[in-house]
N, C-alpha and C positions, 0 to 999 in steps of 0.2 A: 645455612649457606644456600645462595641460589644456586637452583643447578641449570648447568649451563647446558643449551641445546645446539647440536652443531647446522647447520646449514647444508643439505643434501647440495652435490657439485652438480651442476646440470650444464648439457652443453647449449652453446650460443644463449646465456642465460649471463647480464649481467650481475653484478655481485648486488646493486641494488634491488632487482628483477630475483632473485632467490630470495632475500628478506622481505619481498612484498609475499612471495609462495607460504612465505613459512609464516608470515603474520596470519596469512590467510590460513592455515592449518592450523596456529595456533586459537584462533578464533572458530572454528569448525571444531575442533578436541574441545576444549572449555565450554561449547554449549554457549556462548555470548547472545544474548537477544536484544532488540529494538531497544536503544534508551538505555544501555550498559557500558560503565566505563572499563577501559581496557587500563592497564597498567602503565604509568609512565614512562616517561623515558628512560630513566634509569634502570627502571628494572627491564624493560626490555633489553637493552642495552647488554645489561647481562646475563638474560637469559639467551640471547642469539648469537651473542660474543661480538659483536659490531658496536659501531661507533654509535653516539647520540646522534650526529649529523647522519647517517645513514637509514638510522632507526625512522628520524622527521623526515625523510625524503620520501621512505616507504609510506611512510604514514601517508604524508600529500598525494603521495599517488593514489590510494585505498580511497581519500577523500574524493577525488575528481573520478571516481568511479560509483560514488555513493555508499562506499559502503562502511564507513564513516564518519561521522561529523567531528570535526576540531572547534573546541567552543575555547578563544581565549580566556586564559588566565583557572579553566573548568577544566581541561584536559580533551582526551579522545573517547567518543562515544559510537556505540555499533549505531548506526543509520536504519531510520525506519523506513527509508527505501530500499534499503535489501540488496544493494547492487542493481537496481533497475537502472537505468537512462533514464534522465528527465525528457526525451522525447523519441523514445528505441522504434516506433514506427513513422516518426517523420511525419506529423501530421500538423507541424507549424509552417510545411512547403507544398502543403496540397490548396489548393488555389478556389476548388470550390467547396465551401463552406456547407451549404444546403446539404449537398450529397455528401459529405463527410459526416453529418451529424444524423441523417438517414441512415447511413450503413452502420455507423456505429452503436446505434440502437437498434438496428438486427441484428447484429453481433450478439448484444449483450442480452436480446430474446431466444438466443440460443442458448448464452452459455449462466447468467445469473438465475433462473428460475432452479436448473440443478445445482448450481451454487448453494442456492435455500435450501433448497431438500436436502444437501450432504450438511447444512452449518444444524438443521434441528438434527439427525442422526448421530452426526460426529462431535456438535458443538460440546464442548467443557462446561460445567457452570462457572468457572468464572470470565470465561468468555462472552456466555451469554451475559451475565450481568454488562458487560463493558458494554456490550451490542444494545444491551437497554439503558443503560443510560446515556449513549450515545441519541438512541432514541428519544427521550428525556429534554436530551441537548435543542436537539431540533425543533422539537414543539414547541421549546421557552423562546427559542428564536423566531418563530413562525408569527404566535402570537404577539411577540414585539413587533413585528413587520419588519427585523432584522434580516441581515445578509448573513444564510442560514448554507450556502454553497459548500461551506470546507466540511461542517458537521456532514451535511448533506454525503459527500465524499467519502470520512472519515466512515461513516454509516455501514456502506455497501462493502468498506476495506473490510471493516471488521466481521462483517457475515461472509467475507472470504477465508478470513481466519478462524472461526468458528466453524466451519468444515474440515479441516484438519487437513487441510490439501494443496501442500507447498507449491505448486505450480499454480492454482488458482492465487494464493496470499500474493505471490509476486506477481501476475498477468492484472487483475482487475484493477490496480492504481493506474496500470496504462489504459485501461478502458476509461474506466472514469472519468478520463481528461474531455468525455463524450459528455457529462452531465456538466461540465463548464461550458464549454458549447453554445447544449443547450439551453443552457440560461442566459448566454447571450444574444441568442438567435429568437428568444420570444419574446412578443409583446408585455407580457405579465406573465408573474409568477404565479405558479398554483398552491398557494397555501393549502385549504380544507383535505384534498384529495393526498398531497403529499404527508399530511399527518396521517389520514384514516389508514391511508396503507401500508407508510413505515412503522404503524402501531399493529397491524393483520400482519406483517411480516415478523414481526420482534414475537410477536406473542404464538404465532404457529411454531415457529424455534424453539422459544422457550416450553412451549407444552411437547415438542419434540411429534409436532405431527408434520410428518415431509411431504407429504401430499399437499395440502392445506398452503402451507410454504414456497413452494414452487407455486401454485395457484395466484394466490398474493402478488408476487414478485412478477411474475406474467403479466398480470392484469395491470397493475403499475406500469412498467414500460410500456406496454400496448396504448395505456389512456398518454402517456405522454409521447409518444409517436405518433399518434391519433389529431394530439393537441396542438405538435408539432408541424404536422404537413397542413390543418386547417388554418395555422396561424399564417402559415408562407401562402397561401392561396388567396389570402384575403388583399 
């Protein structure tokens, strides 16, 4: 038998508005990560003691928050947005481009060089594996002269996660949104230099030398900031 969980009363909380609390707690107790299906409706249903149509209402809501995906006909899946906004700093209403993809690569010469340093000290091996073959990813694309952007992305996410540092894993997908940008805003793409140093970045991780790491990941954004401001001046 299911055992059934009751729904803490909370005030000015509607009865939908408590089944989202308690999805969300039940997803926070079970440990649920990116890419994991949650139980259907049924058994939600009666494990919260609520209706089906309450259960999908919660649901929908969790989804326009991200922090689930509903794939028809496949069920519900925890979202590898993590409850982020697709755009939580507003930077589809900032008007000048230039200086938004300038600041955003000083930002991320702030905060991704110790990004590296904590992804070689804290990283897991099997995270580092994903980090390298992410890596892997990008080179096969580079050399096709493919549109290498998402890997590109997907890259920098996962040496957030390979630090072990929930507020970095969730922040750097919103930085990131700075390396589309930038691939918009330049003339050409830097193939050689974006291999050599997402391969100096994967492999000072993986050797687990944090120095070495942050070095790397510095020197990378500087040459593409560097690339960036000679490309607009031209």
């Amino acid at each position: 038998m299911v055992k059934r969980r009751t729904i803490p009363q909370m005030e000015n909380k509607t009865r939908g508005d408590r089944v989202v609390d308690e999805l969300l707690h039940l997803i926070r107790e079970r440990g649920y990560g990116a890419g994991e299906k949650l139980p259907n409706e049924y058994e939600l249903s009666a494990q919260l003691g609520v209706s089906r149509n309450t259960i999908r209402e919660a649901v929908r809501a969790l989804a326009s928050r991200n922090i689930v995906d509903i794939r028809q006909g496949a069920g519900t899946f925890i979202s590898p947005k993590k409850g982020v906004a697709d755009d939580p700093l507003g930077f589809s209403l900032m008007e000048d481009r230039r200086k938004l993809v300038e600041d955003l690569l000083q930002i991320r010469c702030i905060i991704e060089p110790q990004i590296a340093g904590l992804a070689a000290q804290n990283g897991m091996p099997e995270d580092i594996a994903i980090l390298g073959g992410l890596c892997e990813e990008v080179e096969v694309l580079i050399r096709k002269r493919g549109d290498f952007m998402q890997k590109d992305r997907d890259f920098h996410t996962q040496l957030a996660s390979c630090s072990r540092n929930m507020v970095m894993s969730n922040l750097i997908p919103v930085i990131c949104e700075g390396i589309t940008l930038f691939a918009s805003m330049v003339a050409e793409q830097e193939y050689e230099q974006t291999v050599k140093s997402h391969r100096e970045i994967y492999e000072a991780v993986r050797d687990r030398r944090a120095a070495d790491a942050q070095q790397a990941m510095l020197f990378h954004l500087l040459y593409n900031r560097n690339r960036f401001i000679a490309d607009q001046e031209r």
